[in-house]
N, CA, C and O atoms as a GROMACS GRO file, in nm:
protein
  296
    1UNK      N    1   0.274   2.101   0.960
    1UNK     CA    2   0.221   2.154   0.836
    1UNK      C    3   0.234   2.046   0.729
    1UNK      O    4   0.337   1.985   0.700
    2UNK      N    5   0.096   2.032   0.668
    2UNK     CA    6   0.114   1.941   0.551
    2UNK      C    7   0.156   1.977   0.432
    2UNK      O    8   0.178   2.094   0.401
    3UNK      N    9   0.170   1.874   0.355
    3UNK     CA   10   0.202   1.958   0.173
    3UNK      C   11   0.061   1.967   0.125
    3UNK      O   12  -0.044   1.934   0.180
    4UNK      N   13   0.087   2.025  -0.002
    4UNK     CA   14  -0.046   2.078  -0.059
    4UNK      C   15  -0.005   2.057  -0.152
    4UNK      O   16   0.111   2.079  -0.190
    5UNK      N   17  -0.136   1.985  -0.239
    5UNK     CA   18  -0.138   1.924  -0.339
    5UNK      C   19  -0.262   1.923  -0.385
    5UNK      O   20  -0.350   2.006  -0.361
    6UNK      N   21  -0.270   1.781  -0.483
    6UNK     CA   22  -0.420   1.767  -0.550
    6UNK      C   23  -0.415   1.564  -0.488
    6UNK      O   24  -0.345   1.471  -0.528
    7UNK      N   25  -0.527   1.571  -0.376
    7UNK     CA   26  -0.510   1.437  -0.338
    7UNK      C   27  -0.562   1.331  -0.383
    7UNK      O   28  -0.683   1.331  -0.403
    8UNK      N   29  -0.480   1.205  -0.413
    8UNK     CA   30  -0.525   1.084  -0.550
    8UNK      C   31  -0.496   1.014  -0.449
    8UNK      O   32  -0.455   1.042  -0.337
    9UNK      N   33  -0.542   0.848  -0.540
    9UNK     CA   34  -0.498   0.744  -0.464
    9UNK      C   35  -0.407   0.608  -0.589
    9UNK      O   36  -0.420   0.596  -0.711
   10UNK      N   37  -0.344   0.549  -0.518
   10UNK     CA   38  -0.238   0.516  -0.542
   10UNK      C   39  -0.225   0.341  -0.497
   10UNK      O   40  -0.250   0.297  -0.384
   11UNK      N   41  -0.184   0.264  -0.606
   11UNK     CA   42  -0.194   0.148  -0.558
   11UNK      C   43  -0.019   0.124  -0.560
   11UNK      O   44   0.068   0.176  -0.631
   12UNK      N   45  -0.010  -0.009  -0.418
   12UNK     CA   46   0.094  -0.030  -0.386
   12UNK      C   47   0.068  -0.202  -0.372
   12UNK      O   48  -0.035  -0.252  -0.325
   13UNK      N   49   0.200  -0.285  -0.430
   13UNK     CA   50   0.186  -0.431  -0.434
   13UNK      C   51   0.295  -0.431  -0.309
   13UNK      O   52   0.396  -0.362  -0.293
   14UNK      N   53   0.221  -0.560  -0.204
   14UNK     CA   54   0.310  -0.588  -0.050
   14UNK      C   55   0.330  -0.731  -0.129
   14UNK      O   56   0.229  -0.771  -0.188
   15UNK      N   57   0.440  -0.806  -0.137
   15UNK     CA   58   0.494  -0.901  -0.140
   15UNK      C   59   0.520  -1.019   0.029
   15UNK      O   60   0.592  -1.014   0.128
   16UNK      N   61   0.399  -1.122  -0.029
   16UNK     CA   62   0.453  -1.214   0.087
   16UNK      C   63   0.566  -1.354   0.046
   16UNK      O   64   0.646  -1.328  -0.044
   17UNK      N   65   0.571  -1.477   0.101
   17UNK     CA   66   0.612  -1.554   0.092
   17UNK      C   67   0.577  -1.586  -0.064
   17UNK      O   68   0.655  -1.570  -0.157
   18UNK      N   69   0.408  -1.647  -0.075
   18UNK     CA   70   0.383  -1.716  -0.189
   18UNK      C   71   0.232  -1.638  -0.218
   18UNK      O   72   0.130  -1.707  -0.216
   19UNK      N   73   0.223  -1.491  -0.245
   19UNK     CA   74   0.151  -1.438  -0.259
   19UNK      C   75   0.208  -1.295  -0.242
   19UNK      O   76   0.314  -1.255  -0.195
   20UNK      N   77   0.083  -1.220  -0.306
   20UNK     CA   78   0.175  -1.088  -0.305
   20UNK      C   79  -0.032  -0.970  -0.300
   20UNK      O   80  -0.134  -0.991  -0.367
   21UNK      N   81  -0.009  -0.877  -0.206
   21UNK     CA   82  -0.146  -0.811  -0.209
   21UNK      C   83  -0.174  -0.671  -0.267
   21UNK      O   84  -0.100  -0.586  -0.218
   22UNK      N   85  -0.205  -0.655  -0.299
   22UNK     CA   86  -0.279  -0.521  -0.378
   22UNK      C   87  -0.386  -0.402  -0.287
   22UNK      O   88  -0.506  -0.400  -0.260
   23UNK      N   89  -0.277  -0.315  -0.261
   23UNK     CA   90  -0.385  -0.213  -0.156
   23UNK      C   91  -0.357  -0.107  -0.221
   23UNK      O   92  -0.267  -0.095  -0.304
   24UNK      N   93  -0.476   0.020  -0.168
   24UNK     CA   94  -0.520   0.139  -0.200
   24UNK      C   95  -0.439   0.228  -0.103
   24UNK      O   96  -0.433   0.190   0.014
   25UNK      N   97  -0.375   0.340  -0.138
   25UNK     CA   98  -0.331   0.447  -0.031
   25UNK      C   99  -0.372   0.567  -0.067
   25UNK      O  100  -0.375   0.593  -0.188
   26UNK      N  101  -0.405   0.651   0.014
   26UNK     CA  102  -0.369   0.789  -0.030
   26UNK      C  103  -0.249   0.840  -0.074
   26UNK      O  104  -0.151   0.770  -0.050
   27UNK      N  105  -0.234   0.932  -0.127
   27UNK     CA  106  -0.102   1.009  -0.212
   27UNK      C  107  -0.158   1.128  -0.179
   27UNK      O  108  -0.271   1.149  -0.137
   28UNK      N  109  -0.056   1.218  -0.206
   28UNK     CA  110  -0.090   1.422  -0.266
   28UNK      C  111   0.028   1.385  -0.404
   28UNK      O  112   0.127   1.313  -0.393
   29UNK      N  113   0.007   1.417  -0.458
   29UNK     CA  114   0.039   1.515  -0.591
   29UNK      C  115   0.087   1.668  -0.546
   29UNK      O  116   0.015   1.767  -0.554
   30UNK      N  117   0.211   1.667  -0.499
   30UNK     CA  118   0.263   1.768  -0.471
   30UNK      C  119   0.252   1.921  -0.568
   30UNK      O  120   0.323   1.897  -0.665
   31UNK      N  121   0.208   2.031  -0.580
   31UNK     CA  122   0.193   2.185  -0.674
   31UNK      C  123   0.354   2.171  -0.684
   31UNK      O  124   0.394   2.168  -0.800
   32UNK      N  125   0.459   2.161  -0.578
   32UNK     CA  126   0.571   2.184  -0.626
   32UNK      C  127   0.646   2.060  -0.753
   32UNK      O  128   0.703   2.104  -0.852
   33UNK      N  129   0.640   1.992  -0.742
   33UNK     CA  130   0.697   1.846  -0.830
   33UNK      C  131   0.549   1.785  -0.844
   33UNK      O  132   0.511   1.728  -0.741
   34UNK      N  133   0.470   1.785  -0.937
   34UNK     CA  134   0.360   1.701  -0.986
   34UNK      C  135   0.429   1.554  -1.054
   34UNK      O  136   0.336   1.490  -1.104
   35UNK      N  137   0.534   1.497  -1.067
   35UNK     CA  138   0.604   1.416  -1.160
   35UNK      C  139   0.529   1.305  -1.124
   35UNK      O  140   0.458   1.231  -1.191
   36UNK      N  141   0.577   1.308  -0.926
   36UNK     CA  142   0.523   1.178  -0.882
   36UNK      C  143   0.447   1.205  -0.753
   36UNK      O  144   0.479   1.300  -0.682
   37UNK      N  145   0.349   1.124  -0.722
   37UNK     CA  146   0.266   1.123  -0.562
   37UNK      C  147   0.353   1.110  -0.482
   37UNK      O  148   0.450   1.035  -0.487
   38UNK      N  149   0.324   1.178  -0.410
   38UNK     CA  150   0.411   1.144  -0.262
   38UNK      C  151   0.306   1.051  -0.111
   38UNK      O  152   0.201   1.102  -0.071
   39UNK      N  153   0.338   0.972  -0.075
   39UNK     CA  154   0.294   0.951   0.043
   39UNK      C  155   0.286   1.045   0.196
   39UNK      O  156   0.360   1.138   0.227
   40UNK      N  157   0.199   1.001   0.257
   40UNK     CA  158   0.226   1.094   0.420
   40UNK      C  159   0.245   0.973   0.493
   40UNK      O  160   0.222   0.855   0.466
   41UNK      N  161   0.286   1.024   0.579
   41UNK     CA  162   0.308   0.950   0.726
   41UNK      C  163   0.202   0.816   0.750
   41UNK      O  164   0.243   0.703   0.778
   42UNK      N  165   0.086   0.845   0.736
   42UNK     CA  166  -0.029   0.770   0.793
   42UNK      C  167  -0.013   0.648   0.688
   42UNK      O  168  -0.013   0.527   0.714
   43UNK      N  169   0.001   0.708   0.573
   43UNK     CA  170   0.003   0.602   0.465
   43UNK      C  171   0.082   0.482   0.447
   43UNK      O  172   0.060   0.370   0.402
   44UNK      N  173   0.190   0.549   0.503
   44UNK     CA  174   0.317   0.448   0.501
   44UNK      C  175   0.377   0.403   0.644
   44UNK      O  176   0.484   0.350   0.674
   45UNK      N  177   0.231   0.457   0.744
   45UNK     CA  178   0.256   0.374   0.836
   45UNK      C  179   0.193   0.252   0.825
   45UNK      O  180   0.250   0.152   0.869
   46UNK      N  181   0.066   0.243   0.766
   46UNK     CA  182  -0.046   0.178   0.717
   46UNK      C  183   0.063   0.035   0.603
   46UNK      O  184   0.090  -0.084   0.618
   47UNK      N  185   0.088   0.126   0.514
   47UNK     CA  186   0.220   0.017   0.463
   47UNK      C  187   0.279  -0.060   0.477
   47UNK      O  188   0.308  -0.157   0.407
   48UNK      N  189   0.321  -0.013   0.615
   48UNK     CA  190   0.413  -0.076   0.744
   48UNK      C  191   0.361  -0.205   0.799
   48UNK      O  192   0.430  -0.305   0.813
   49UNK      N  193   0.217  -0.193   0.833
   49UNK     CA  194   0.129  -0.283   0.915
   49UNK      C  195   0.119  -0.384   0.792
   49UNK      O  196   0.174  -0.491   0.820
   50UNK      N  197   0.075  -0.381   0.686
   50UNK     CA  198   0.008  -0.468   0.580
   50UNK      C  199   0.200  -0.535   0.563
   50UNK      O  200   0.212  -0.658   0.571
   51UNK      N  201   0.306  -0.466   0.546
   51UNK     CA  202   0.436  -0.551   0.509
   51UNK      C  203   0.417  -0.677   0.636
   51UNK      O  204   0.444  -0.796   0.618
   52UNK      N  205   0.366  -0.621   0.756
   52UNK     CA  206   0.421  -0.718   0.881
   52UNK      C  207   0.319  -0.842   0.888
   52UNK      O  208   0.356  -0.956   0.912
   53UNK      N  209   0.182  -0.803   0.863
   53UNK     CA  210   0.121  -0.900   0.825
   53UNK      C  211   0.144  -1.020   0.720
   53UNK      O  212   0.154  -1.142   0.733
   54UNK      N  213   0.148  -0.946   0.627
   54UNK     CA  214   0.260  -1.021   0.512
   54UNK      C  215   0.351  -1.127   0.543
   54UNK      O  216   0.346  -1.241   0.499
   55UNK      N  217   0.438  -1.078   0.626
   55UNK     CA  218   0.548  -1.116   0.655
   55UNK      C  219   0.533  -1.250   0.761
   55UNK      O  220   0.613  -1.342   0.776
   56UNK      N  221   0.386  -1.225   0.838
   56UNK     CA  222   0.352  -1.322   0.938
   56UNK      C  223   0.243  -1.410   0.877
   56UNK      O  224   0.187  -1.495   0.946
   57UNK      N  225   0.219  -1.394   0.770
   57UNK     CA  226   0.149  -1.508   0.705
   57UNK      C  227   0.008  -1.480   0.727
   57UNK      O  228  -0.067  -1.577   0.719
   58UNK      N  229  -0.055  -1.337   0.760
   58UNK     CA  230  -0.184  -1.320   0.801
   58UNK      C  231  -0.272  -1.322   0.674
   58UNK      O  232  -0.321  -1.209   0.676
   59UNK      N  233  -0.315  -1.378   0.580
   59UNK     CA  234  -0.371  -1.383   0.505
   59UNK      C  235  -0.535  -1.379   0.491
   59UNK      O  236  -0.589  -1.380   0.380
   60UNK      N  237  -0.600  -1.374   0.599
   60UNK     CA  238  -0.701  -1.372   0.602
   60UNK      C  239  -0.758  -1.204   0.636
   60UNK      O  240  -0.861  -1.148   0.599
   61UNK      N  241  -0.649  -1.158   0.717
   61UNK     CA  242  -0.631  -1.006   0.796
   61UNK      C  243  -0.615  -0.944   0.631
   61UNK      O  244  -0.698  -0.869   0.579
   62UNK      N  245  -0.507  -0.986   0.574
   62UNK     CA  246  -0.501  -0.899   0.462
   62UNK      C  247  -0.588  -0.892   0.392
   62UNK      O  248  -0.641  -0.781   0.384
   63UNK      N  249  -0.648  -1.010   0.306
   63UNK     CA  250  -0.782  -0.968   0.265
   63UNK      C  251  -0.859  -0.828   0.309
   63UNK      O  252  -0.881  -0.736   0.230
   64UNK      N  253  -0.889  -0.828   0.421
   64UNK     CA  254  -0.975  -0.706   0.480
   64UNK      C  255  -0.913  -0.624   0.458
   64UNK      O  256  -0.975  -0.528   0.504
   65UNK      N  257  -0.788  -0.573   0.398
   65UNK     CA  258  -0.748  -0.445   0.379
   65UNK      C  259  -0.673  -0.447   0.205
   65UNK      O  260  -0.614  -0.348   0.162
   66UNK      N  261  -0.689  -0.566   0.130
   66UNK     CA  262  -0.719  -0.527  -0.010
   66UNK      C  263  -0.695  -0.647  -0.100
   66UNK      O  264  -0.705  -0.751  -0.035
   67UNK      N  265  -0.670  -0.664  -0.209
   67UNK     CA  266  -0.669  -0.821  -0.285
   67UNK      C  267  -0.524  -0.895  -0.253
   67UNK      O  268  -0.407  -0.854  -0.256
   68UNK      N  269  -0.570  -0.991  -0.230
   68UNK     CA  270  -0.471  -1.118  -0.214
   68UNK      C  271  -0.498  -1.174  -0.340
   68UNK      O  272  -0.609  -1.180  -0.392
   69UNK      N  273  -0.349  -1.230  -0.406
   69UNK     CA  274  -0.312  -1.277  -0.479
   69UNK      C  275  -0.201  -1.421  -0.503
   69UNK      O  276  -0.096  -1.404  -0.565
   70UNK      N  277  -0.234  -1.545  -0.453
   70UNK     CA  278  -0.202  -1.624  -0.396
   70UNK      C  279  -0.130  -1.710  -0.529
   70UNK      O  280  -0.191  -1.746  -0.629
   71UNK      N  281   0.047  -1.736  -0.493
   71UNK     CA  282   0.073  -1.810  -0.637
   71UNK      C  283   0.021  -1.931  -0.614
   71UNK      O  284  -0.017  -1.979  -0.508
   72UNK      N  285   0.024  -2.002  -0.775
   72UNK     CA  286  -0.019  -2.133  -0.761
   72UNK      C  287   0.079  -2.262  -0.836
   72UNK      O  288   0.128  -2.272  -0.948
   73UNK      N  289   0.079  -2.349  -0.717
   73UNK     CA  290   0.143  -2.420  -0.773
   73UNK      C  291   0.159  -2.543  -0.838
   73UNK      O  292   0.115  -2.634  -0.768
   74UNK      N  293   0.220  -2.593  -0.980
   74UNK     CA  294   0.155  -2.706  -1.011
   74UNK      C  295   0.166  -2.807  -0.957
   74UNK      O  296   0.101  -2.905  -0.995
   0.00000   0.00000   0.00000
């Protein structure tokens, strides 16, 4: 059984080495606590995948799933 809510979407920053990416998730907005979105399962498995990419330097993979933001250095 899921929660019930009012469903939004929700941006989350994944931090890599020397860049950091900007993706879209689903949320619910819980009827019981509206304060804050809550994530589901899928979302933050999805989370999961984009941290590991991250983490492996896939930068081209990430793109395809939302903005890369690459520091620069002088």
């Amino acid at each position: 059984m899921g929660m019930t809510g009012e469903r939004t979407k929700i941006v989350e920053w994944i931090r890599g080495n020397n860049f950091v990416v900007r993706v879209e998730v689903d949320a619910i907005v819980p009827e019981f606590d509206p304060s804050e979105p809550c994530l589901e399962p899928e979302a933050i498995r999805f989370l999961d995948e984009v941290k590991d990419m991250a983490n492996r330097g896939l930068i081209g993979e990430l793109k395809k799933v939302g903005e890369v933001y690459v520091r620069q250095t002088a």
